[in-house]
C-alpha positions as CSV (number, residue, x, y, z in Angstrom):
1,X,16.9,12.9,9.2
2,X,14.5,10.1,8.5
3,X,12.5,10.4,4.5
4,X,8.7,9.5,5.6
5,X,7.9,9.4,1.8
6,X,8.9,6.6,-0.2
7,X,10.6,6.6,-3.9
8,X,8.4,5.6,-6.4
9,X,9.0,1.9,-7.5
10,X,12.0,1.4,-9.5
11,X,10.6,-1.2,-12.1
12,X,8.1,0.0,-15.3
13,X,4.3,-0.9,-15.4
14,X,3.6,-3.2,-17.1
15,X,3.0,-2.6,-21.4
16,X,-0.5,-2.8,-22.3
17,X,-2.2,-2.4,-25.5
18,X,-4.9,0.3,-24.4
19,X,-3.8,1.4,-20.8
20,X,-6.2,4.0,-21.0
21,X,-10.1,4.1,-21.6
22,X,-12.6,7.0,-21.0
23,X,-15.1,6.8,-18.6
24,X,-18.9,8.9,-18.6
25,X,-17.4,11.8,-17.6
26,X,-14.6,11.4,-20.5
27,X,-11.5,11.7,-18.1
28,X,-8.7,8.8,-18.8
29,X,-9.0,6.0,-16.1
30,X,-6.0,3.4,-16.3
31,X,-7.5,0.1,-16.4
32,X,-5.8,-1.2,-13.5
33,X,-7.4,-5.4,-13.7
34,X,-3.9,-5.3,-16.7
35,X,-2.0,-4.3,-13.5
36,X,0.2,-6.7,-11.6
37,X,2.8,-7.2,-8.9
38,X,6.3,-7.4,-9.7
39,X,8.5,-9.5,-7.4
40,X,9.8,-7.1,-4.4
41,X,11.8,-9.0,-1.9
42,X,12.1,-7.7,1.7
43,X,12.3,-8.1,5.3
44,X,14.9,-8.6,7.9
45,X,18.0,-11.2,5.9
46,X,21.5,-12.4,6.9
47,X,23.7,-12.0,4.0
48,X,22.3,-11.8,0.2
49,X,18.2,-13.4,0.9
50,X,15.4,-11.4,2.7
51,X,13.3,-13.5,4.2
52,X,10.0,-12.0,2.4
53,X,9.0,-11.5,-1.0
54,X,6.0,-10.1,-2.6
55,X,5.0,-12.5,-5.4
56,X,5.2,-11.5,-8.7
57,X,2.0,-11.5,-10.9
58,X,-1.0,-10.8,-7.7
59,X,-3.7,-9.0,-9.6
60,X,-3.3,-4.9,-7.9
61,X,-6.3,-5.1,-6.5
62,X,-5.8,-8.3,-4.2
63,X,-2.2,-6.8,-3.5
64,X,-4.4,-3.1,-2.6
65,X,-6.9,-4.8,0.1
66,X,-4.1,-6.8,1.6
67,X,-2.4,-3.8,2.4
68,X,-5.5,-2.0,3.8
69,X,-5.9,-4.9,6.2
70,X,-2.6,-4.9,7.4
71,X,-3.1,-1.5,7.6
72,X,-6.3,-2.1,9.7
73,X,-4.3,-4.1,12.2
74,X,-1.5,-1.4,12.5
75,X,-3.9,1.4,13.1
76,X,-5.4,-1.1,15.9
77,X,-1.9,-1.7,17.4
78,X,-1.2,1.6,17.3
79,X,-4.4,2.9,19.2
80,X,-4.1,0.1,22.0
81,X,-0.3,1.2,22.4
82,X,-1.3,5.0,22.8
83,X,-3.5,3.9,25.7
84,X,-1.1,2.1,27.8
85,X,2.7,3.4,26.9
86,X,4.0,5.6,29.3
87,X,3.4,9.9,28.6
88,X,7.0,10.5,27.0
89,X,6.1,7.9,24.1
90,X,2.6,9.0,23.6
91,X,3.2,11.4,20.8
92,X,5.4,9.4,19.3
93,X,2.2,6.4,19.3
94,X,0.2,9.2,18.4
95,X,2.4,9.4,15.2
96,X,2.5,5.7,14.3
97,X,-1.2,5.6,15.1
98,X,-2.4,8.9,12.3
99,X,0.6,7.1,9.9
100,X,-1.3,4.2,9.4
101,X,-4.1,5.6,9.3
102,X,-3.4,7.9,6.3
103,X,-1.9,4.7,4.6
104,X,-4.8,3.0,5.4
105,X,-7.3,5.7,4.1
106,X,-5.1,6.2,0.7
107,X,-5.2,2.4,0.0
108,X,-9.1,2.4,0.7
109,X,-9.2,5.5,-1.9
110,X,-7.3,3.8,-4.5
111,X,-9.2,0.5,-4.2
112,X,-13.2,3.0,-4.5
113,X,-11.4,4.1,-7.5
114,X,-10.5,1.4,-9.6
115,X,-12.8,0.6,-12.5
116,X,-14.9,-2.4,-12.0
117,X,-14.5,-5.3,-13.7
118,X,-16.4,-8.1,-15.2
């Protein structure tokens, strides 16, 4: 059986002074401009060295609208496969195509919600 949902990150946000402020409506909002990458290598390798790495130290919200437009481009792949892949693999495009989608919409959410900084 194949896990669709991630484990959460194995490495601790980074320690901050005030990670949380109050906002008008007095609920706690992390202040997410503190938050950073850490270094997560990846990809296909040969031995020991994947061939990607996600840097460490990209300000969260650069690393956020990345992802939503690589997300963009999935979703895009995905609907032009659904069109032209033969019936038995439809559902299955289908399935890559909503996947990405969701990814794409949670990523979108998370960037409206971060506070905005000067």
């Amino acid at each position: 059986m194949v896990k669709l949902t991630p484990d959460p990150p194995d490495f601790p946000l980074p320690e901050t002074s005030s990670p949380i402020r109050l906002d008008a409506q007095c609920r706690s909002t992390p202040v997410m401009a503190e938050y950073v990458t850490a270094h997560h290598p990846f990809g296909p390798c040969e031995g020991d060295m994947p061939i990607l790495a996600v840097r460490n130290g990209m300000p969260l919200e650069e690393a956020l609208t990345q992802a939503c437009a690589y997300l963009k481009s999935t979703s895009a792949g995905a609907a032009e496969l659904v069109g032209n892949c033969p019936p038995q693999w439809r559902a299955m495009a289908r399935n890559v195509e909503h996947l990405s989608e969701i990814a794409r919409a949670l990523v979108e959410a998370s960037l409206a919600g971060l506070p905005v900084t000067d």
